[in-house]
VOTORDO-810550 format. One record per residue (C-alpha): residue number from 0; residue in one letter; chain; x, y, z. Coordinates in steps of 0.05 Angstrom, whole numbers, plus 32768, in hexadecimal, padded with zeros to 4 digits. Layout:
<rs>
[r NUM,'A','A',[X,Y,Z]] ...
</rs>
This chain:
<rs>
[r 0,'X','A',[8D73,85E4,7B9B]] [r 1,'X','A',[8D3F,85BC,7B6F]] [r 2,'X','A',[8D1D,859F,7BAC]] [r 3,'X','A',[8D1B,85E7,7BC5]] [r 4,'X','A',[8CEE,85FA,7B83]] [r 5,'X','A',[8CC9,85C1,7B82]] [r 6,'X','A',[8CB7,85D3,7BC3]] [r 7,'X','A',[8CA2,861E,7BBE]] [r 8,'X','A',[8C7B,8605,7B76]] [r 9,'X','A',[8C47,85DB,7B9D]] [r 10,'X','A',[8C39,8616,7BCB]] [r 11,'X','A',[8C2F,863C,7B9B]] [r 12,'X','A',[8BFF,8604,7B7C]] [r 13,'X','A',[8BDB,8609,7BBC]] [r 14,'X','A',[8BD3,8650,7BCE]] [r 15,'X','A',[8BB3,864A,7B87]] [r 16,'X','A',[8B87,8615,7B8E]] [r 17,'X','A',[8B69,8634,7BD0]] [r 18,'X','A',[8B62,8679,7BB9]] [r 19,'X','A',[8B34,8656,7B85]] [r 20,'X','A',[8B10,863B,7BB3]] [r 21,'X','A',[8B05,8681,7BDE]] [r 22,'X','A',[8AF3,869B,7B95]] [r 23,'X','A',[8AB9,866A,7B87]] [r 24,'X','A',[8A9C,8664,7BCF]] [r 25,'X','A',[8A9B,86B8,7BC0]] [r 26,'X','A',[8A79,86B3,7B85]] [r 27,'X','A',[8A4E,867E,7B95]] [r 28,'X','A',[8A26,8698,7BD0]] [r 29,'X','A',[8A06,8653,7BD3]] [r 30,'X','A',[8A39,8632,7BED]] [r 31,'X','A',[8A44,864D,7C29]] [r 32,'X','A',[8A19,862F,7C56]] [r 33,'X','A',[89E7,8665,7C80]] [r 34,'X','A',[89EB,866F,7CD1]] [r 35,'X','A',[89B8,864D,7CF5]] [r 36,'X','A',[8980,8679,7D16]] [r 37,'X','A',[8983,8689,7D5D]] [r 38,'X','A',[8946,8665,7D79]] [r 39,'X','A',[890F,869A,7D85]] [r 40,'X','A',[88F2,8698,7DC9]] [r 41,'X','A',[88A4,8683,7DCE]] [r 42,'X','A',[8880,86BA,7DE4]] [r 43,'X','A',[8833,86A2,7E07]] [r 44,'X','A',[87F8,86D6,7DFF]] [r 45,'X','A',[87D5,86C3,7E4A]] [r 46,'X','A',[87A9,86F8,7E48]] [r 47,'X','A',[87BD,8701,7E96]] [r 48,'X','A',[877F,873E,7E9E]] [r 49,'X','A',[8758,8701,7E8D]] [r 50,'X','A',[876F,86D0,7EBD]] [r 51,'X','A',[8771,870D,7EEC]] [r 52,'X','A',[8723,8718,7EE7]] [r 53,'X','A',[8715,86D3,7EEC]] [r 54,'X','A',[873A,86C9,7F2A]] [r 55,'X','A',[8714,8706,7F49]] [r 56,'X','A',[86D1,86E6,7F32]] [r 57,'X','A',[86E0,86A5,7F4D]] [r 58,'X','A',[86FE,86BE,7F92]] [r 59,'X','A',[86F6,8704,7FA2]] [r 60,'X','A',[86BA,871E,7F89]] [r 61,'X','A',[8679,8731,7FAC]] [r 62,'X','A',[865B,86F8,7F91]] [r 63,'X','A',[8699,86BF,7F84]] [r 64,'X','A',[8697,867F,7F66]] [r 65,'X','A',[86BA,865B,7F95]] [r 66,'X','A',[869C,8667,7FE7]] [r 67,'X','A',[86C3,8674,801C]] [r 68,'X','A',[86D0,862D,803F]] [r 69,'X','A',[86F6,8617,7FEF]] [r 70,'X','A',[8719,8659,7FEB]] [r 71,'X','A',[8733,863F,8037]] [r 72,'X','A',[8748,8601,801A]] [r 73,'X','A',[876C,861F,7FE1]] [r 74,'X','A',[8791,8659,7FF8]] [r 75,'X','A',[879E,863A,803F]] [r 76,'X','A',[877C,8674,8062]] [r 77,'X','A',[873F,869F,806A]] [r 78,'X','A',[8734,86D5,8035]] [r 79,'X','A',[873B,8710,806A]] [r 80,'X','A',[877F,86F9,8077]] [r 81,'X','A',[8798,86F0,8036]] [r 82,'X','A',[877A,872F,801C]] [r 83,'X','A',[87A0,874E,8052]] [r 84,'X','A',[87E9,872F,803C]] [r 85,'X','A',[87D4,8740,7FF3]] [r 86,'X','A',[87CB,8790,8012]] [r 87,'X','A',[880B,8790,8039]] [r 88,'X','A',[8836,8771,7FFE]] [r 89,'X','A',[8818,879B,7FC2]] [r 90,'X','A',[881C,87D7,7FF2]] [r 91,'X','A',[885F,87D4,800E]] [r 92,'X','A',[8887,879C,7FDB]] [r 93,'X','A',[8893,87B7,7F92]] [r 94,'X','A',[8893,8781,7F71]] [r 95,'X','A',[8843,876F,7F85]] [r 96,'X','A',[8831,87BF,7F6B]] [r 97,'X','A',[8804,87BC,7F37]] [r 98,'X','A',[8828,87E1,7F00]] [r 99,'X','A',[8824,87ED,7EA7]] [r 100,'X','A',[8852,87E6,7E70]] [r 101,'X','A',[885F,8814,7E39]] [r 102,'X','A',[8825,87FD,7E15]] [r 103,'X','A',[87F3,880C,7E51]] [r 104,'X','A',[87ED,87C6,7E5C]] [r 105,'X','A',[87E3,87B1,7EA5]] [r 106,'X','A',[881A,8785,7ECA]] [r 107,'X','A',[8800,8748,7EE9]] [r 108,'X','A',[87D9,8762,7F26]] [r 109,'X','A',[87E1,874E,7F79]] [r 110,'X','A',[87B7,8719,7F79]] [r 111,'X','A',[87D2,86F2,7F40]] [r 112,'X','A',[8817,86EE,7F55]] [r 113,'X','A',[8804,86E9,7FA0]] [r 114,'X','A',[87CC,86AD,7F8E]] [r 115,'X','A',[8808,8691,7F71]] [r 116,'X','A',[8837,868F,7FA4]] [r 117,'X','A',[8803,8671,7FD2]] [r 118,'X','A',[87F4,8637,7FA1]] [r 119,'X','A',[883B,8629,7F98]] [r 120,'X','A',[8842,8628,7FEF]] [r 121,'X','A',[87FA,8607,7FFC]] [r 122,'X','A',[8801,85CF,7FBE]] [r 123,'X','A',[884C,85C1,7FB3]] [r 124,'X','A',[8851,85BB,7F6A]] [r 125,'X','A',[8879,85D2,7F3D]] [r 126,'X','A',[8879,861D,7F1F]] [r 127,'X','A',[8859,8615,7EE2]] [r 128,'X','A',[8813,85F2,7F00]] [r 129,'X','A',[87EB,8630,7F0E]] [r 130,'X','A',[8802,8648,7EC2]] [r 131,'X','A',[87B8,8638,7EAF]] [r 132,'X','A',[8794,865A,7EE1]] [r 133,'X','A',[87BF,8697,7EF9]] [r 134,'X','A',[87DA,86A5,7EB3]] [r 135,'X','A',[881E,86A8,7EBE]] [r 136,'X','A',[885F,8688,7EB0]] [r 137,'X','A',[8884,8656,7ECD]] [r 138,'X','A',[88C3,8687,7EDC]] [r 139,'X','A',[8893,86BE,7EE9]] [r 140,'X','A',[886A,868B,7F22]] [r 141,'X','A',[88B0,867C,7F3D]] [r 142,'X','A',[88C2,86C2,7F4B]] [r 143,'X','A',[8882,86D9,7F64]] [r 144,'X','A',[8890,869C,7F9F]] [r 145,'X','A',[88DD,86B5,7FA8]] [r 146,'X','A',[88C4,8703,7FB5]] [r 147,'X','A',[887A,86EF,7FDE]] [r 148,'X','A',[88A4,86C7,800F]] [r 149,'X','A',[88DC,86F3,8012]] [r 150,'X','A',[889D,8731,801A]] [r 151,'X','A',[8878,86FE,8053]] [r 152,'X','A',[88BF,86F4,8080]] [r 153,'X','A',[88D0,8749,8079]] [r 154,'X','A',[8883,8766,8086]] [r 155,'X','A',[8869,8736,80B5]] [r 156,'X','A',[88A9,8712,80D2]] [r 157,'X','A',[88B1,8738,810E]] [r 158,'X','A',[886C,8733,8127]] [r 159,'X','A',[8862,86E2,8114]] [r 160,'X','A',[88A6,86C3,8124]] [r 161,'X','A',[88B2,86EC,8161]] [r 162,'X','A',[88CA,86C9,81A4]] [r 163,'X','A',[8894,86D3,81D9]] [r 164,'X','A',[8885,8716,81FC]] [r 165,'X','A',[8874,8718,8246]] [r 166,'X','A',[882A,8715,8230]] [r 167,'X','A',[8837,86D5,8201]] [r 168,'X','A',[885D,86B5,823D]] [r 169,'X','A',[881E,86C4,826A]] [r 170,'X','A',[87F0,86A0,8234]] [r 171,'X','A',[8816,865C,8230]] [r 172,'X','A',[882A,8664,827B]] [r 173,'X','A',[87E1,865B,8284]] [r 174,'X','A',[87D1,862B,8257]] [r 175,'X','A',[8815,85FE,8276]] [r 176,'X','A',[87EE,85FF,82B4]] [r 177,'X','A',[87B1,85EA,82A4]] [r 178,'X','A',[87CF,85A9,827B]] [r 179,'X','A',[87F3,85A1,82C0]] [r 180,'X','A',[883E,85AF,82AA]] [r 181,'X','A',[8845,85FE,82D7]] [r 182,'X','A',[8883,8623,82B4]] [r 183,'X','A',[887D,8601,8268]] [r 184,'X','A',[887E,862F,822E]] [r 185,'X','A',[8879,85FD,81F9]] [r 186,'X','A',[8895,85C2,81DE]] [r 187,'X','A',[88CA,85B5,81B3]] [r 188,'X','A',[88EC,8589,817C]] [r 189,'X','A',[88FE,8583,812F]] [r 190,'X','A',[88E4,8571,80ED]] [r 191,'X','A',[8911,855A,80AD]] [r 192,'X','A',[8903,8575,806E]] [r 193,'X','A',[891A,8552,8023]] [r 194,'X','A',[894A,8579,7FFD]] [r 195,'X','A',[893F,855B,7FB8]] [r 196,'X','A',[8971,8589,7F96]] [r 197,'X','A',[89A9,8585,7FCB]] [r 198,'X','A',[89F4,8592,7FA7]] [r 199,'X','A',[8A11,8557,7F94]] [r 200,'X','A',[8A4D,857B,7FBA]] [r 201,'X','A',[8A1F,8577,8009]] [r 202,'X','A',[89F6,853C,7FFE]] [r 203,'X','A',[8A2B,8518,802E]] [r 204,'X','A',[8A24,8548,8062]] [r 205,'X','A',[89D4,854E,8051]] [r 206,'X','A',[89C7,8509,8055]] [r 207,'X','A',[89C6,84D1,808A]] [r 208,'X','A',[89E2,848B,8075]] [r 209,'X','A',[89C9,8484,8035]] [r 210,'X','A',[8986,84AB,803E]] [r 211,'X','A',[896F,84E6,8012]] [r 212,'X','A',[8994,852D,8020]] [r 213,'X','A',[895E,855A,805B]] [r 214,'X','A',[895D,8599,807C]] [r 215,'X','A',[8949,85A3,80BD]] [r 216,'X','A',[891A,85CD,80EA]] [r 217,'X','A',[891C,85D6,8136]] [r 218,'X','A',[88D8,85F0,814A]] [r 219,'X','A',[88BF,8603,8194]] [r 220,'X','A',[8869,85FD,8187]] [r 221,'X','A',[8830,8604,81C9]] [r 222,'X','A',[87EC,85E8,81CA]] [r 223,'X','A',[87D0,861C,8192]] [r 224,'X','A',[8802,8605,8160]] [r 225,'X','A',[8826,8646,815E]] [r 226,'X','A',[8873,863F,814E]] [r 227,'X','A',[889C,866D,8181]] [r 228,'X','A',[88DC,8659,8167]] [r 229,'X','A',[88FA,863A,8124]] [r 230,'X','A',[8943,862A,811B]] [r 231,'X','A',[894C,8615,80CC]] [r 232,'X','A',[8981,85FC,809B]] [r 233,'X','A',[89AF,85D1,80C7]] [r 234,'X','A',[89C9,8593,809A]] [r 235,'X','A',[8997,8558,80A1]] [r 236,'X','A',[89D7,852F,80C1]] [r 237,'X','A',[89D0,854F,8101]] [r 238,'X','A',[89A3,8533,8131]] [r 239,'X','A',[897A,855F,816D]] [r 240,'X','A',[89B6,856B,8199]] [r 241,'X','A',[89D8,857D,8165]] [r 242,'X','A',[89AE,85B1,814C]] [r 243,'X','A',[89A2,85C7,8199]] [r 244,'X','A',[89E6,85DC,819B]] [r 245,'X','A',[89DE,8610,815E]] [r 246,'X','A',[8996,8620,816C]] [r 247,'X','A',[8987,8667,8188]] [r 248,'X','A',[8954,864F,81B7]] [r 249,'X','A',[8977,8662,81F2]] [r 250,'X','A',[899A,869B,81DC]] [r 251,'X','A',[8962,86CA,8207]] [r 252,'X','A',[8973,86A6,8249]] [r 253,'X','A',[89BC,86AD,823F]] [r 254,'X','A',[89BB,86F7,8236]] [r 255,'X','A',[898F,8702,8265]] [r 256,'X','A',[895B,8722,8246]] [r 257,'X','A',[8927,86ED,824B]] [r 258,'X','A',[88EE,86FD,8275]] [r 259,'X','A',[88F9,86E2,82BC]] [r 260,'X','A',[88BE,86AD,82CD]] [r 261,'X','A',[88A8,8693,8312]] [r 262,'X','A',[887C,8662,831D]] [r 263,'X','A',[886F,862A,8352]] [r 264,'X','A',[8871,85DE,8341]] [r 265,'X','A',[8861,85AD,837D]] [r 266,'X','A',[886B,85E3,83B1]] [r 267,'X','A',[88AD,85FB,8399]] [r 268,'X','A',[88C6,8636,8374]] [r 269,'X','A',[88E4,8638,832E]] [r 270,'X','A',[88F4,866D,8301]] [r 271,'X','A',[8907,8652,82C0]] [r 272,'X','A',[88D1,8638,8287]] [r 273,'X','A',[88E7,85F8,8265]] [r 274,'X','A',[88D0,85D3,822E]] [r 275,'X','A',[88B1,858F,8228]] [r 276,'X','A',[88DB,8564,81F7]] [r 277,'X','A',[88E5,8515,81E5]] [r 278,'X','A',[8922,84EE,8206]] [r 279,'X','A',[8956,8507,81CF]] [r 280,'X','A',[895E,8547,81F8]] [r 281,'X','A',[8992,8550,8232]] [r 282,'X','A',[8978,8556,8277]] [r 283,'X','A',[8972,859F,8286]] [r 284,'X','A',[894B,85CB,82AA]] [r 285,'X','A',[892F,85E6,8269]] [r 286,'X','A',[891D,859E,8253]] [r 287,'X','A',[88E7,8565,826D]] [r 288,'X','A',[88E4,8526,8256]] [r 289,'X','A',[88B1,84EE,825E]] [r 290,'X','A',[88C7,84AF,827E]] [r 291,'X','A',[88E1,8478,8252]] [r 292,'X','A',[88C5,843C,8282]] [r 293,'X','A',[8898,845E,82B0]] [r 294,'X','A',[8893,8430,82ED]] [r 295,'X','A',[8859,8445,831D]] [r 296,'X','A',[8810,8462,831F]] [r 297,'X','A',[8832,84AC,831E]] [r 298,'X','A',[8869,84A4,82EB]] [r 299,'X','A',[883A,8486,82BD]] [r 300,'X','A',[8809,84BC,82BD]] [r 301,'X','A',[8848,84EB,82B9]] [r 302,'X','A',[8856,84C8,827E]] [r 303,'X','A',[8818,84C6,825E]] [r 304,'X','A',[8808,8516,8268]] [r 305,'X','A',[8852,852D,8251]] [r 306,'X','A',[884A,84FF,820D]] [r 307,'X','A',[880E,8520,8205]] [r 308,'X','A',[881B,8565,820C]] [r 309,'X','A',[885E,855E,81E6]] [r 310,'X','A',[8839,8549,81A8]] [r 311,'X','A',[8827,8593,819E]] [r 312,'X','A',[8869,8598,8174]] [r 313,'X','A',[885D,8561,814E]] [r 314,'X','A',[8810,857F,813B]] [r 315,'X','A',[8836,85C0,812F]] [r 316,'X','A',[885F,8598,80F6]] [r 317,'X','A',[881E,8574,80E2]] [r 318,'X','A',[87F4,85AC,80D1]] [r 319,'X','A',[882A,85DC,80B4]] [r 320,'X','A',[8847,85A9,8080]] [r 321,'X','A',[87F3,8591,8077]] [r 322,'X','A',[87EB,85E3,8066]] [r 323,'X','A',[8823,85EC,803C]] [r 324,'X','A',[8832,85B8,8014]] [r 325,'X','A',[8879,85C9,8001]] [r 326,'X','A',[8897,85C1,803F]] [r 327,'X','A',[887E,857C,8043]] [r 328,'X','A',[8894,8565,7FF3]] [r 329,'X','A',[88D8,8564,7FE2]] [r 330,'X','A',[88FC,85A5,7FCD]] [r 331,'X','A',[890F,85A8,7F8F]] [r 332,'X','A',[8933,85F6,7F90]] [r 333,'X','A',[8981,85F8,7F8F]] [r 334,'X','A',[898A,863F,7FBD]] [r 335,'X','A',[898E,862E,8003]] [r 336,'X','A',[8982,8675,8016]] [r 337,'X','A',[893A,866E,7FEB]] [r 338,'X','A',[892D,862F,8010]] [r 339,'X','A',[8935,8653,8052]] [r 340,'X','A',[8907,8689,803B]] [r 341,'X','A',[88CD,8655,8027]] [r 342,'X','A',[88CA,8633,8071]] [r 343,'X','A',[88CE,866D,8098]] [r 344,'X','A',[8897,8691,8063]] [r 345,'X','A',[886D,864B,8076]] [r 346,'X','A',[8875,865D,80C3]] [r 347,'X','A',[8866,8699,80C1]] [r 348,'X','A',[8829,8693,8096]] [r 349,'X','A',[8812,8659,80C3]] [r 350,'X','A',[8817,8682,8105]] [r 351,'X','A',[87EC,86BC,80DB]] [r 352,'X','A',[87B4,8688,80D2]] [r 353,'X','A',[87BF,8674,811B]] [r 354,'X','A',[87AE,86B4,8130]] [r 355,'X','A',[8771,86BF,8103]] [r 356,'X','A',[8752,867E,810E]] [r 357,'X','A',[8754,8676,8154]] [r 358,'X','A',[8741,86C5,8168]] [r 359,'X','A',[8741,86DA,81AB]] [r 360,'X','A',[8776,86A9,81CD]] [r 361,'X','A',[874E,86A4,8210]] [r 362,'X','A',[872F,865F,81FF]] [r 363,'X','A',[8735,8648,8245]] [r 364,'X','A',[8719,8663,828F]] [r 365,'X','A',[8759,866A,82B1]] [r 366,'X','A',[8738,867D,82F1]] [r 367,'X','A',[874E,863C,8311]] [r 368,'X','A',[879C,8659,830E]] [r 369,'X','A',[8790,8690,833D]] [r 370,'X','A',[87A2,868A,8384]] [r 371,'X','A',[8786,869D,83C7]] [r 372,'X','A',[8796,86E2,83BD]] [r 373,'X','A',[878D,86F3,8379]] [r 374,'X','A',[87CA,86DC,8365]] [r 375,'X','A',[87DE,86AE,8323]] [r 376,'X','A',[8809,8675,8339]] [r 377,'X','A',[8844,8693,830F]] [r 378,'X','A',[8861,86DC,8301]] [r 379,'X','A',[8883,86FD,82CA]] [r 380,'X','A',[88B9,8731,82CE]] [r 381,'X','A',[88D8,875B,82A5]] [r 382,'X','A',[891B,874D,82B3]] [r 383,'X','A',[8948,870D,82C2]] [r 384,'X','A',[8976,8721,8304]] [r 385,'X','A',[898A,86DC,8310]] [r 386,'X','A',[89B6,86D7,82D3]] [r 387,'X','A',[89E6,8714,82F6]] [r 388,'X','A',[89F4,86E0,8331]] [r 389,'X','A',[89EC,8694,8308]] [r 390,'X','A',[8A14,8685,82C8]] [r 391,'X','A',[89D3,867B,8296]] [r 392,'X','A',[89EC,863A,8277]] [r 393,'X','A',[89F3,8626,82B7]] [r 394,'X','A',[89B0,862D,82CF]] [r 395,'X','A',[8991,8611,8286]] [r 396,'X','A',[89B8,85CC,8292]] [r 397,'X','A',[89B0,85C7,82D4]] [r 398,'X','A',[89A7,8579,82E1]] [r 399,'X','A',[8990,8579,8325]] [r 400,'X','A',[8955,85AD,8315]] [r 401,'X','A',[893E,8584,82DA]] [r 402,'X','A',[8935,854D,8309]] [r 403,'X','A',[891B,8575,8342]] [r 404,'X','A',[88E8,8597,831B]] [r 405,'X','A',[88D7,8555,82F0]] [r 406,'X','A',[88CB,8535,8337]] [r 407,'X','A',[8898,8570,8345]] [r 408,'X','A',[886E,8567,8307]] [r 409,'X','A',[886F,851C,8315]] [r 410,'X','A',[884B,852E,834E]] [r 411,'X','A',[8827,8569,8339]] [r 412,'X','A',[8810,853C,82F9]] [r 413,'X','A',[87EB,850A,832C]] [r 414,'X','A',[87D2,8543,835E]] [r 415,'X','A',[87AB,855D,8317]] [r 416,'X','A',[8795,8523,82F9]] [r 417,'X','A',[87A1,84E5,8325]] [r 418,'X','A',[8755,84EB,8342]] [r 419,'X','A',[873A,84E1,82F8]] [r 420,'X','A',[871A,84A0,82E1]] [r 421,'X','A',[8740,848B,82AC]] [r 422,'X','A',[8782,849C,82D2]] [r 423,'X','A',[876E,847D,8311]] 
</rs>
């Protein structure tokens, strides 16, 4: 019973003692110590109607600062061209409208956020490095490239990345024959790109050996660098045949609703375009190789030709990842989905400059392809009937055509070009 009071007494003692605390922390307001601030955000006057006007003086004035072969170099295009993007995206793309706050101050206009998008594509660097110039923010600058390339793929998509109309297939038809390959559309092959920012979580499946983490693009290019076909995003572990297998390049053919080609190689008939490709690729009828150890006058110059002609891929990659420098530095964005956007905005933009630089396509006198009667040394039809009566796959990997019809350009090759000097 005493151990019982002695207990409930030093309770007491301390409810006491901390009630007098509570008392003086009350009445001494000093004590307690204050809540720290929340850390105000830095706001930046950029005076962006400044920058504005002195982007319009410098480029797009009557009388600019900068002439016509630096604004070229610097905005990867011709001013026509991108004047016409900067229409179609602040016409038909909210975000590029010109618009005012409540103060009657004026947003950032087209050209601001469009020059830089193009900066960020053409240069590489990060968001922040046309801050000075453009006068706006890093976040700002990283938006206005999200929603331009995500504006270029919807408005101009279609028309850019398309897969050849019977009028396209005429044009490379023609140029195929005059480089001596009848029937080839193109060549084709792919190109790795760095994924700096790859999950931890996918670098394994990202990555080969102990190399850095790449995405990768299957590309079909002809002779005037124009891509007809881009396959991105497969995991940088997979290697051509790989990517072959997922790749829509066929996917025409096998539904039969490709355009049905004829043409005449050697003497003999054939009705399905292939592609010139290196010795990765399986032996189809789609598919020509060169020869690995070309033994004879004829396989040699073979040889020599299809190497050369194949390149056209290669200069395809060359010249899109010298125009936009992005594609060729390492990504440093996390969304794979943004990623995506970015190369097929490049492609697309690329095959627009295509088109405006080179004008009318008919470079070439093609007078030399037309028969005894009148006649081009190839049709086109409409429609594919052959694919009611022959499996499609079938006739794409058809061994024995591959060989047939490489045997025919062996010898059409050195019926071409076998009288030259230098190949004699």
């Amino acid at each position: 019973m005493a151990s019982s009071s002695h207990y409930h007494y030093h309770r007491e003692g301390d409810k006491d003692a901390i009630d007098t605390v509570f008392d003086d922390l009350f009445e001494n307001t000093d004590v307690i110590p204050e809540p720290k601030e929340r850390k105000k955000r830095i706001f930046i006057e950029r005076n962006r109607e400044e920058g504005d006007n002195k982007l319009w003086q410098d480029y797009f004035s009557e009388t600019p600062t900068y002439d016509h072969s630096l604004f070229r170099r610097r905005f990867r295009m011709n001013k026509p061209l991108f004047l016409r993007i900067v229409h179609r995206l602040s016409t038909e793309v909210p975000y590029f409208q010109a618009t005012e706050d409540a103060a009657g101050r004026r947003s950032l206009s087209p050209l601001q956020k469009c020059t830089a998008a193009i900066r960020q594509l053409a240069y590489g660097g990060g968001a922040d490095t046309v801050d000075e110039y453009v006068r706006l923010g890093e976040t700002t600058a990283r938006k206005c490239l999200h929603k331009f390339t995500a504006g270029i793929i919807h408005l101009f998509g279609d028309q850019y990345l398309r897969r050849p109309t019977p009028e396209d297939l005429d044009r490379l038809l023609r140029d195929g024959e005059e480089r001596g390959f009848p029937g080839m559309v193109g060549s084709i092959d792919c190109m790795h790109w760095e994924w700096k920012n790859c999950p931890t979580s996918w670098r394994g499946m990202y990555s080969r050996g102990t190399g850095k983490p790449t995405m990768v693009l299957e590309a079909v290019a002809s002779h005037d660098l124009w891509i007809w076909h881009a396959f991105f995003g497969a995991p940088g572990t997979m290697d051509d045949l790989n990517i072959l297998d997922q790749s829509p390049v066929f996917d025409d053919i096998v539904e039969g609703i490709a355009p049905q080609v004829n043409y005449y190689v050697n003497g003999r008939e054939y009705n399905l375009a292939y592609y010139l490709t290196d010795g990765i690729y399986p032996k189809w009828a789609t598919f020509i190789q060169s020869i690995r150890l070309p033994q004879g006058p004829k396989n040699r110059l073979f040889a020599k030709y299809q190497e050369s002609v194949r390149k056209d891929v290669e200069r395809a990659f060359g010249v899109l990842q010298a125009r936009f420098a992005v594609v060729k530095n390492p990504s440093n964005l996390w969304d794979k989905a943004k990623i995506k956007n970015i190369m097929k905005a490049c492609i697309i933009l690329h095959n627009m400059i295509v088109e405006n630089e080179r004008g009318t396509y008919n470079l070439r006198n093609y007078s030399e392809f037309i028969g005894e009667e009148g006649e081009c040394a190839y049709t086109i039809g409409e429609d594919s009937t052959l694919g009611e009566t022959i499996d499609p796959l079938k006739r794409i990997r058809d061994n024995q055509a591959h060989q047939q019809l490489k045997n025919d350009l062996i010898e059409n090759i050195w019926d071409k070009f076998g009288h030259l000097p230098n190949n004699i």
